[in-house]
N, C-alpha and C positions, 0 to 999 in steps of 0.2 A: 408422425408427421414431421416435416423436415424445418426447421426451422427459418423464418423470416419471409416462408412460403404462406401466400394465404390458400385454401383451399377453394376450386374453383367449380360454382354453383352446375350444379346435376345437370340443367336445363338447357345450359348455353352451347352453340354449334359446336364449340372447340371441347368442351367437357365430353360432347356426342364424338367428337372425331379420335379424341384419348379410348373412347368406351373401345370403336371400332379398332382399334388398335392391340387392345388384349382381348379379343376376341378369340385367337388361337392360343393365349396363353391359356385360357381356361379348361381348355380340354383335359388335360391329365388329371384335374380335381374333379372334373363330373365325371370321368371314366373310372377309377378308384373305385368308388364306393358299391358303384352294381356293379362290376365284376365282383367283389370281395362279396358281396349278397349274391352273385351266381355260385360261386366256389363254393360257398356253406352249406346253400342248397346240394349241391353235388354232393360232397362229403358225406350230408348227413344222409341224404339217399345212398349212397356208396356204401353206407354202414350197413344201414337198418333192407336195404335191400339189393341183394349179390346182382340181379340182371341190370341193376341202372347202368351200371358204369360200361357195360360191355358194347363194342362195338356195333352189334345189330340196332340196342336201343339208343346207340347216338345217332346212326341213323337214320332212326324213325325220330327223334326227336327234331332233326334238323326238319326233315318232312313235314309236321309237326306244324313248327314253331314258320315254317315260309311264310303262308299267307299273312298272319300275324304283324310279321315283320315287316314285309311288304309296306302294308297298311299303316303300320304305326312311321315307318321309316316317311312317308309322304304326308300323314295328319302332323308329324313336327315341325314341315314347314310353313304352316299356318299358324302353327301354337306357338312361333317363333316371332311372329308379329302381334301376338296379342289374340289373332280370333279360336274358331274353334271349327271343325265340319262333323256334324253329326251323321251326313249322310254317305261315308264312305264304304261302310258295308253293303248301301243297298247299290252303289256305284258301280263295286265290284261285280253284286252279282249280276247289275245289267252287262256287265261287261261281258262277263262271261258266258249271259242267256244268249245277245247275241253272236258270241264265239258260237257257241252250241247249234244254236237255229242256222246260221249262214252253213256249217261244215255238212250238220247232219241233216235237215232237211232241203235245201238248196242248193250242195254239193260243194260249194265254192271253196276255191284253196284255201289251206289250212292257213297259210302265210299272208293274204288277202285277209284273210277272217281277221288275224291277229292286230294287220295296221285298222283295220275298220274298229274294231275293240276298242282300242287302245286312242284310236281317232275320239270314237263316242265318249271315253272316258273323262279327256280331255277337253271337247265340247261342253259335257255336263258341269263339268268343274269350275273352265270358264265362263258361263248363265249366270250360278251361283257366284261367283266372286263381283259381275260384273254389279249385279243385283246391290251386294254390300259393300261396292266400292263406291256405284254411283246413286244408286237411288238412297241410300244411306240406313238400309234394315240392317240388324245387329246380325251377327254371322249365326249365333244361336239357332233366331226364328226363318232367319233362310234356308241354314240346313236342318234342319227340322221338317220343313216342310219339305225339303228335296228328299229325306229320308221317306217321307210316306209316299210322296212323288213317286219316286223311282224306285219304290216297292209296287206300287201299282202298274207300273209301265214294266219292269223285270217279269210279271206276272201274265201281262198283256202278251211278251215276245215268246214264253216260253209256252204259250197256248192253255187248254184246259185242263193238260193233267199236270201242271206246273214244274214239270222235269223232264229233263232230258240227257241218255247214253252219252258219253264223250268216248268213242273206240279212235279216233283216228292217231295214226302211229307216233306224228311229227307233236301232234301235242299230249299226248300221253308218254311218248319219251323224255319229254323236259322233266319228269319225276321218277323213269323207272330206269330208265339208262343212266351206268354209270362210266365214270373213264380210266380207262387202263391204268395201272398202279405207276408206272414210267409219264405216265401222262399230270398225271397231280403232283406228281412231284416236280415235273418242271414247269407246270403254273404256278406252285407253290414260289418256289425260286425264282420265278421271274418276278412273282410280285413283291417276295423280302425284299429283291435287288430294288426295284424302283419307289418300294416305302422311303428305304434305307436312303438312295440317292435322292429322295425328296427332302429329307431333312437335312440330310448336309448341304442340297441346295439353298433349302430355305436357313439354313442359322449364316451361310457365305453370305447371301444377300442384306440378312441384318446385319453382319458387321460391317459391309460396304455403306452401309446407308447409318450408319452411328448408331442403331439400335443395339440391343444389351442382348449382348446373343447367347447361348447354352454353351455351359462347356462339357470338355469331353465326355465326361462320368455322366450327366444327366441326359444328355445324345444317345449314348450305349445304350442307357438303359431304358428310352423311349422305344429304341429299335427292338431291343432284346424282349422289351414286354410285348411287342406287336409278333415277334417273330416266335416265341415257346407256343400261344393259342394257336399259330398257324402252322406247324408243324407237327402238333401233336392233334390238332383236326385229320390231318393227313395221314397222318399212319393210320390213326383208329379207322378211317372210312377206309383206305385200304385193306386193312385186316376184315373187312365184310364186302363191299361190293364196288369199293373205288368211292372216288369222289362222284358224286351222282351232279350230272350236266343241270342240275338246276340252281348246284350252289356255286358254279360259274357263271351261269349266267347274271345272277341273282346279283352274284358280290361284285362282277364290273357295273348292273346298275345302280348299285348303292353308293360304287366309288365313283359314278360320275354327280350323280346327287349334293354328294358329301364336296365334289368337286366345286359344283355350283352353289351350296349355302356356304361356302369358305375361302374358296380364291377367286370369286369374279364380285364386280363391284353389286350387281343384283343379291347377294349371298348377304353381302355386309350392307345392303341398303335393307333386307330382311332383319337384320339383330338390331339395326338402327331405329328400325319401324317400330319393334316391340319394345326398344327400349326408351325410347321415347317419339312419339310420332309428331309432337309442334317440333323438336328439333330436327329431326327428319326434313320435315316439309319446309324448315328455315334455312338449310345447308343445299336445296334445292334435289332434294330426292322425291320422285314422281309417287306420290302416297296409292293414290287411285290404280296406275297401275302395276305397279306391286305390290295389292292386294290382289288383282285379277290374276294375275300371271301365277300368284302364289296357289291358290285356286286350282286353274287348272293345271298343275305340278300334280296338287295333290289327285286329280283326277284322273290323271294319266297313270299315277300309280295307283290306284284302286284297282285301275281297268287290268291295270297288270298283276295286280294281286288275285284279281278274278280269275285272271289265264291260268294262275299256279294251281287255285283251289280245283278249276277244271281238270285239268290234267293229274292233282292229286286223289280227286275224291272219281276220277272216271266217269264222271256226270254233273250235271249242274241243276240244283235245285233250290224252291225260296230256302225252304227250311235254314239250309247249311250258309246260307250267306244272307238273310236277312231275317233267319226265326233266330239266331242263337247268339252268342254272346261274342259275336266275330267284333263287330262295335266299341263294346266296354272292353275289350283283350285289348285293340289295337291302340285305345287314347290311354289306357293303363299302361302300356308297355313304353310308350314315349314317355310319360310322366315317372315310372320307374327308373328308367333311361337319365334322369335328370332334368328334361326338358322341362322348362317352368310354364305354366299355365297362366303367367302374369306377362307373359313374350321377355323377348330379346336373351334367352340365355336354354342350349339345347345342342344336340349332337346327334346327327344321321346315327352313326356307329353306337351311341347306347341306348337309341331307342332297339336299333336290334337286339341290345343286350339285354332290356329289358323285358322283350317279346321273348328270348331262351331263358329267362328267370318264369313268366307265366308259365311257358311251355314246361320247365322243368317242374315246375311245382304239379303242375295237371297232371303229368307223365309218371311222377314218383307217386302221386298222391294214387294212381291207376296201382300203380303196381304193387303200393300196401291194401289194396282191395276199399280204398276211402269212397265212400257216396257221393255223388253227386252236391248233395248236400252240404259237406265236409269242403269239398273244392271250390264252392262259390263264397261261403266264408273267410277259407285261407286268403285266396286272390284277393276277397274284399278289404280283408284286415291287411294286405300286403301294399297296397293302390292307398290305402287312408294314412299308414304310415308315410308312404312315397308324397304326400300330398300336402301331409303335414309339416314332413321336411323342409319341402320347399318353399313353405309360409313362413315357417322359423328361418331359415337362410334368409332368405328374402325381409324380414324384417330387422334380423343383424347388420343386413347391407346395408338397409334403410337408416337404422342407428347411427351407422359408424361414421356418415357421409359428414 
């Protein structure tokens, strides 16, 4: 601590406006760690089993790890304010019962189907926030009961035999079609080019504005660590089937996501909320509706989590999206990711990373012929470790203030 400096109480609007301010510094220390817990994973599957590493099964593992991602990437923006949504798996699968119903028994456009989805999803999401924003139930027992809810109602859309075929082209190509090996590589490139140009946009603007900006050597090497995974993503899915059109799609909605919980004022009224909400609501940030909005975000991307699962699994049924452990994957995976369960501190990008650590542990654990059994343990012991962390961090912070 600096000397003749008193330290300035946690609680007060200007300590809230300091927090928001290193908001983007924190990212490279929650990014760290579960990468370095993906890599290990890989390795040690790399050893002990020859198919892991090969390009067929990064493929399948990306396949895999979508919906997951999906899910967890849109439950951190609630977990970033402090609440929690239990019901985002059964969100999904309404989402994608009525994908299902609308294409296959009703005929209606695949394209129509998807904004009506994705409409409902976001309607659902919005009920529920409005619910724990204004009428003031804990986000817990709201989504709680939206999860039995709209397990009932996904049940009700998809009629008596509670599933249904998904054949139609436009959404079963978003998992089977890939794109031309010339074609990934210059998506690839264009998005180093505009990572790259965003950082040196963003450190030019802190020096203009007298913030303490990165120098070269730590610039390089933000760039260089973004750009080895996406490069070496690219050849491997080349060498099998190209980049398959759903991890384009996938990763422009994640970076618009990541766009809005980081550079718009809605983003940083989100970290402000969870990290403390009397200060929040004292610097004149709208509480009430930035839990709603937060809400239905996360609703919107269930409903699109649902679209993936459809198009991945060729059908839509309860089982796959509200019998099974799609749920505990996807608030695990954020919470791996770094995201804290205490709010105000979390990352779009490591909840994904945390959803390819699940996925990869299920994927290796398949391919040493491990039970069923075996796999819900690992994960659990994986998620308690992740949980723990973030009580011990979180209590160091707490100390040191």
């Amino acid at each position: 601590m600096t000397k003749g400096r008193r330290p300035m109480p946690p609680d007060t609007p200007s300590a809230l406006k300091m927090r928001l301010q290193r908001i983007r510094e924190d990212n490279l220390g929650q990014f760290l760690p579960v990468m370095a817990s993906l890599m290990v994973i890989w390795i040690f599957f790399g050893i002990t089993e020859p198919a892991f590493l090969t390009a067929r099964n990064f493929h399948f593992l990306l396949m895999q790890s979508a919906v997951v991602a999906t899910l967890a990437a849109g439950v951190t923006v609630v977990l970033l304010i402090g609440d929690i949504d239990l019901s985002i798996a059964a969100v999904a699968g309404v989402g994608a019962a009525l994908l299902a119903t609308l294409i296959t028994n009703l005929g209606v456009s695949s394209w129509i189907a998807v904004i009506a989805a994705l409409a409902a999803g976001s309607l659902l999401g919005f009920a529920q926030g409005w619910v724990i924003a204004w009428v003031g139930i804990p986000s817990f027992v709201v989504t709680l009961a939206g999860l039995l809810g709209f397990q009932g109602l996904m049940l009700k859309i998809l009629g008596i035999h509670g599933a249904l075929n998904m054949r139609d082209p436009v959404i079963r190509g978003l998992t089977t079609v890939g794109l031309p090996s010339w074609l990934g590589w210059l998506i690839a490139g264009a998005i180093l080019l505009i990572v790259a140009g965003a950082l040196i946009h963003l450190n030019r603007r802190r020096r203009q504005r007298g913030l303490e900006r990165m120098e070269t050597a730590p610039l390089a090497a933000r760039i260089a660590l973004f750009s080895v995974p996406v490069i070496a993503a690219v050849a491997t899915l080349n060498a099998y089937r190209g980049v398959p059109v759903l991890v384009v799609v996938l990763g422009a909605v994640l970076a618009i996501l990541w766009w809005v919980t980081t550079g718009t004022p809605f983003g940083r009224h989100l970290f402000a909320l969870g990290g403390n909400p009397e200060s929040a609501r004292r610097v004149g940030i709208s509480v009430h509706r930035t839990r709603v909005a937060a809400f239905a975000i996360v609703g919107l991307m269930a409903a699109f989590g649902g679209i993936i699962g459809a198009s991945r699994y060729a059908s839509v049924s309860f089982n796959a999206f509200a019998g099974g452990p799609l749920l505990l994957e996807a608030i695990g995976a954020a919470v791996i990711g770094g995201t804290s369960l205490f709010g105000g501190r979390g990352s779009i990008w490591n909840a994904v990373l945390g959803a390819l650590v699940i996925g990869s542990l299920g994927n290796g654990l398949d391919l040493s012929g491990a039970s069923a059994a075996d796999k819900l343990m690992v994960s659990g012991a994986i998620l308690l470790l992740a949980v723990a962390f973030d009580a011990l961090t979180r209590g160091h912070r707490g100390a040191s203030r």
